[in-house]
N, C-alpha and C positions, 0 to 999 in steps of 0.2 A: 657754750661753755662759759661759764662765769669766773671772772675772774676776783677772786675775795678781796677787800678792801677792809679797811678797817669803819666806815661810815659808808652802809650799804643802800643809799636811800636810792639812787639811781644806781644800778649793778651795772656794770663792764662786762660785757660778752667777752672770753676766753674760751680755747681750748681744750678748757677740762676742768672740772668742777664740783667747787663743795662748798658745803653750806656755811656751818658754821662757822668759819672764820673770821666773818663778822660778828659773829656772837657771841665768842670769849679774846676776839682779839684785842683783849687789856693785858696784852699779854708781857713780859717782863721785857728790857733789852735784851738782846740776842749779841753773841758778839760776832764780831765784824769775820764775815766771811775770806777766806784767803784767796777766790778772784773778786776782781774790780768789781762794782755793783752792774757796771753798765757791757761788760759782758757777762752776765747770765740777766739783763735783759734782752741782748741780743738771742745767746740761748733759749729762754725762753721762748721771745718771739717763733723762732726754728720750730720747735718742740711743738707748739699751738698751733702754728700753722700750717704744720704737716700732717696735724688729727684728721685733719676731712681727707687727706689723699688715703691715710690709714686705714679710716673709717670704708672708703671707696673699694681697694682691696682688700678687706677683711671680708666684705660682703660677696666677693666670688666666690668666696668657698662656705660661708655661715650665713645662718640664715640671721637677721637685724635683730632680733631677740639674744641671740647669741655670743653675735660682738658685741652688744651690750653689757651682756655680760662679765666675757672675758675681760671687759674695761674695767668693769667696776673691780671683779676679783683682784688682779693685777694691780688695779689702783688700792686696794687694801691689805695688801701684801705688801707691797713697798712703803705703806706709811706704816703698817703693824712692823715691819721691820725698823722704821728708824724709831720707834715706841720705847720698840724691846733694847733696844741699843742705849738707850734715855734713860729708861727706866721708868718711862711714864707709864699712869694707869689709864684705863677708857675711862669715860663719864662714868658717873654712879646715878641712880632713881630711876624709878618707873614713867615720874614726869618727864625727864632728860628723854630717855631711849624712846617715849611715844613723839616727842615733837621730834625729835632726829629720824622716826619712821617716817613724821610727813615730809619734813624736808628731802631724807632721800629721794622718795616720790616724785617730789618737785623737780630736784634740780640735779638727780641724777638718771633714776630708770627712765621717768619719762622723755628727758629730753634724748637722751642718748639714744634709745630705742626708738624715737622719732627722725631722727639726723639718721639713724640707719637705713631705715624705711626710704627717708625721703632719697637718701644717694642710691636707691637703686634705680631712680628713675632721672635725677638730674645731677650735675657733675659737682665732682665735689668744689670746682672753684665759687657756683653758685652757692653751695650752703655753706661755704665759707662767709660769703658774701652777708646772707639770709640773716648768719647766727649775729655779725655788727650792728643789725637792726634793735638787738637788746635793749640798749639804752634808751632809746625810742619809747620803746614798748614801757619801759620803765619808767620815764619819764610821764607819758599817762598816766600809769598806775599809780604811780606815788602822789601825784595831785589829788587823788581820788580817794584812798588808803590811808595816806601820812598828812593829817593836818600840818604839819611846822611846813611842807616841801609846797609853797604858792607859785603859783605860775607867774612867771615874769615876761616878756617882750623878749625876752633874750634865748628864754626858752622855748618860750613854743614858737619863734621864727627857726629856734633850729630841727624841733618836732619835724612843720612842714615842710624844712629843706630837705630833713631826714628821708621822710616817707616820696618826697619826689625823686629824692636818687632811687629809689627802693622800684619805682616805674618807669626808670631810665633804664635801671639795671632788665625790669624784665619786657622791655621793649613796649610799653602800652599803647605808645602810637601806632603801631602796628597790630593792632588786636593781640600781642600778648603771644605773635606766632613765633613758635618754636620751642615755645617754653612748656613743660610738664606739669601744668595747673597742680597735679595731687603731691607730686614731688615737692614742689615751689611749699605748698601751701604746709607739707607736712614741716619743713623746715623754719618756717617762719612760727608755726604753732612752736616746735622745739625752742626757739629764740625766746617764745613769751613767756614759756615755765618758767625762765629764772629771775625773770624781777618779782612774777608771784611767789617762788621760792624765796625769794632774798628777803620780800615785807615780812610773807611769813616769820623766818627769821628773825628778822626784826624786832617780831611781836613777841616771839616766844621765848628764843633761847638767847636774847640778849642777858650779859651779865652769868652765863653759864657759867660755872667753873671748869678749869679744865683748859689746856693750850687747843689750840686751831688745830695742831695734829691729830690730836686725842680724840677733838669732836668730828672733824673730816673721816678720820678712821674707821670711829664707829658709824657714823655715818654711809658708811661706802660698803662695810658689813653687812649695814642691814640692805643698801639696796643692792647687794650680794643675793642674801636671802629672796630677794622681793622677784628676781629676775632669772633666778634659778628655779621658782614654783612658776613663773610667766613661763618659762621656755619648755619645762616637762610639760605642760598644758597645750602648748599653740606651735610646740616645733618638733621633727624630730630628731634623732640624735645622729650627728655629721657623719657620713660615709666615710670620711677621711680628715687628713688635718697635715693640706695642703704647706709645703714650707712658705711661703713668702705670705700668705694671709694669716696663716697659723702665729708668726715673728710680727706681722704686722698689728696682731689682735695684743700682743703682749705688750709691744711698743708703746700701744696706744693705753693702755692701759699701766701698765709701773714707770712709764718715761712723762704723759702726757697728763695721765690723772693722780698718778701718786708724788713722785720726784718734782716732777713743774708744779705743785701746790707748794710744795716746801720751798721751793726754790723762790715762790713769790711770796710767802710767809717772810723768807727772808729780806727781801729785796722793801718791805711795807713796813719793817721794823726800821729797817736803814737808812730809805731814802725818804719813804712817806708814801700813805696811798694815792695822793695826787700822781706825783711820779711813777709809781710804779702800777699804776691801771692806764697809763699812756702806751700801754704794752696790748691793749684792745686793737690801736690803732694800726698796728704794723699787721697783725694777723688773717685781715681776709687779702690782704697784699701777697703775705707770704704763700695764703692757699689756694691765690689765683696763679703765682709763679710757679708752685708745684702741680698743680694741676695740668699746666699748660705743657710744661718740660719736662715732666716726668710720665703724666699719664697723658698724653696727646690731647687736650683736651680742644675743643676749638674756642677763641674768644673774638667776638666783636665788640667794636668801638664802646656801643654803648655799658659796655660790663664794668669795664676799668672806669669811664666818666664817673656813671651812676655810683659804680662805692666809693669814689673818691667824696662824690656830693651825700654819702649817705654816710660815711663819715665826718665829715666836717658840719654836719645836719646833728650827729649822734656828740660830738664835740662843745659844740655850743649849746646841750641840752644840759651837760653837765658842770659847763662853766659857770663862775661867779663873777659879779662885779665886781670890782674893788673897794674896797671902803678906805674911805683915808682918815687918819688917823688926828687928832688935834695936837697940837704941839704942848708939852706941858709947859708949864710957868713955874 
């Protein structure tokens, strides 16, 4: 889950996620919210990092296609609601609504419906874990994609530290035993959609008109649509609608993908997307902690080492050197 920033060359893996926001986020000042900034990024934190335990039981009762779904609906209902409250309108053109078609794709049906998949076979504190790798991923791509984004020493020694916590995490000295190779792998494909999402972005709907609500919104509509003709096609329709997965699909969807967008909208206005994409880092902490205490999960040594090193790997991909400045005369 991507977390938006206002300069998306490298994306932050979050929680819950949408596109544009880097790509009309010229967005005016906002005024200053009535809590601190730095709790509702504690909140936040909470909020993204409880998606994967969400995600985990949503899929007891629905099948991954499905909570995908209710994610996105959920997630477009709670920003269509603060719209209608605004009085803002969605995007306008034909050009707009097909690149917010690809972007959904990107960085919302597929990843979500991938992270579903993958949690039926490994725990969510693992794709907690998987989705941190983002910047990683991004980090390649953007070398590759984005001529201005050159590779430094600083980066791709955090690249390698990255991807060696990533085989700490899933035990490679050990052949890899115990771990769900399809599960693993389907999570980590989820993690890669969104720096491809994010360039895309980049490329297309930079300069859109329209606030990050507006374009998230529509955005989440369409992959509304996109994952509602996926699910009449490849699922059938639930025997029931169990209370606690039924509360947890909702959750996950107008807490995790609607409300936590707005909420980091705000927090990138006020403090800066420096600071407020440092909220990447807390996240696979927070959904190793639930995982563990909430849904019994079991964790070894190596889970917690490996994402610490595969954050601080993901950390140093996105840092800058300093430049100092000459004195004027």
């Amino acid at each position: 889950m991507s977390a938006p920033t206002t300069s998306p060359a490298v994306p932050a893996p979050s929680a819950s996620v949408a596109a544009p926001a880097a790509a009309g986020a010229t967005a005016t000042a906002t005024r200053r919210a009535a809590l601190d900034w730095r709790v509702r990024f504690a909140l936040l934190s909470v909020v993204w990092g409880f998606s994967f335990l969400l995600i985990k039981v949503g899929t007891q009762a629905y099948a991954p296609f499905q909570v995908a779904l209710g994610r996105v609906l959920f997630g477009a209902l709670a920003l269509l609601a603060v719209l209608l409250v605004r009085r803002e309108p969605l995007p306008r053109g034909l050009r707009t609504w097909g690149h917010l078609t690809v972007a959904a794709l990107l960085l919302n049906t597929a990843p979500f419906s991938l992270f579903a998949y993958a949690e039926l076979s490994i725990p969510s504190s693992l794709a907690g874990i998987c989705n941190a790798t983002s910047p990683l991923w991004g980090m390649v791509l953007s070398m590759v994609a984005l001529s201005e984004d050159r590779p430094t020493r600083r980066r791709v020694a955090g690249l390698g530290l990255g991807f060696l916590g990533v085989l700490i995490v899933l035990g490679a000295w050990q052949g890899f035993a115990g771990v769900d190779a399809k599960g693993t792998a389907l999570a980590l494909l989820a993690s890669l959609c969104y720096p491809i999402g994010w360039i895309y972005v980049r490329r297309t709907l930079a300069g859109t008109p329209g606030s990050p609500v507006a374009l998230t919104g529509a955005q989440l509509m369409v992959s509304t649509l996109q994952l509602t003709a996926v699910s009449a096609l490849f699922t059938s329709a639930p025997a029931g609608f169990p209370l606690w997965p039924t509360l947890s699909v909702i959750a996950l969807g107008a807490l995790g993908t609607g409300m936590a967008l707005q909420m980091q909208y705000g927090l990138v206005a006020e403090v800066g997307p420096t600071t407020a994409q440092m909220v990447t880092y807390f996240i696979p902490v927070i959904a190793t902690t639930a995982g563990v205490l909430v849904l019994g999960e079991q964790l070894h040594w190596n889970t917690p080492v490996g994402a610490a090193i595969v954050l601080a790997g993901a950390a140093l991909t996105q840092s800058r050197p300093r430049t100092q400045s000459r004195p004027r005369t």
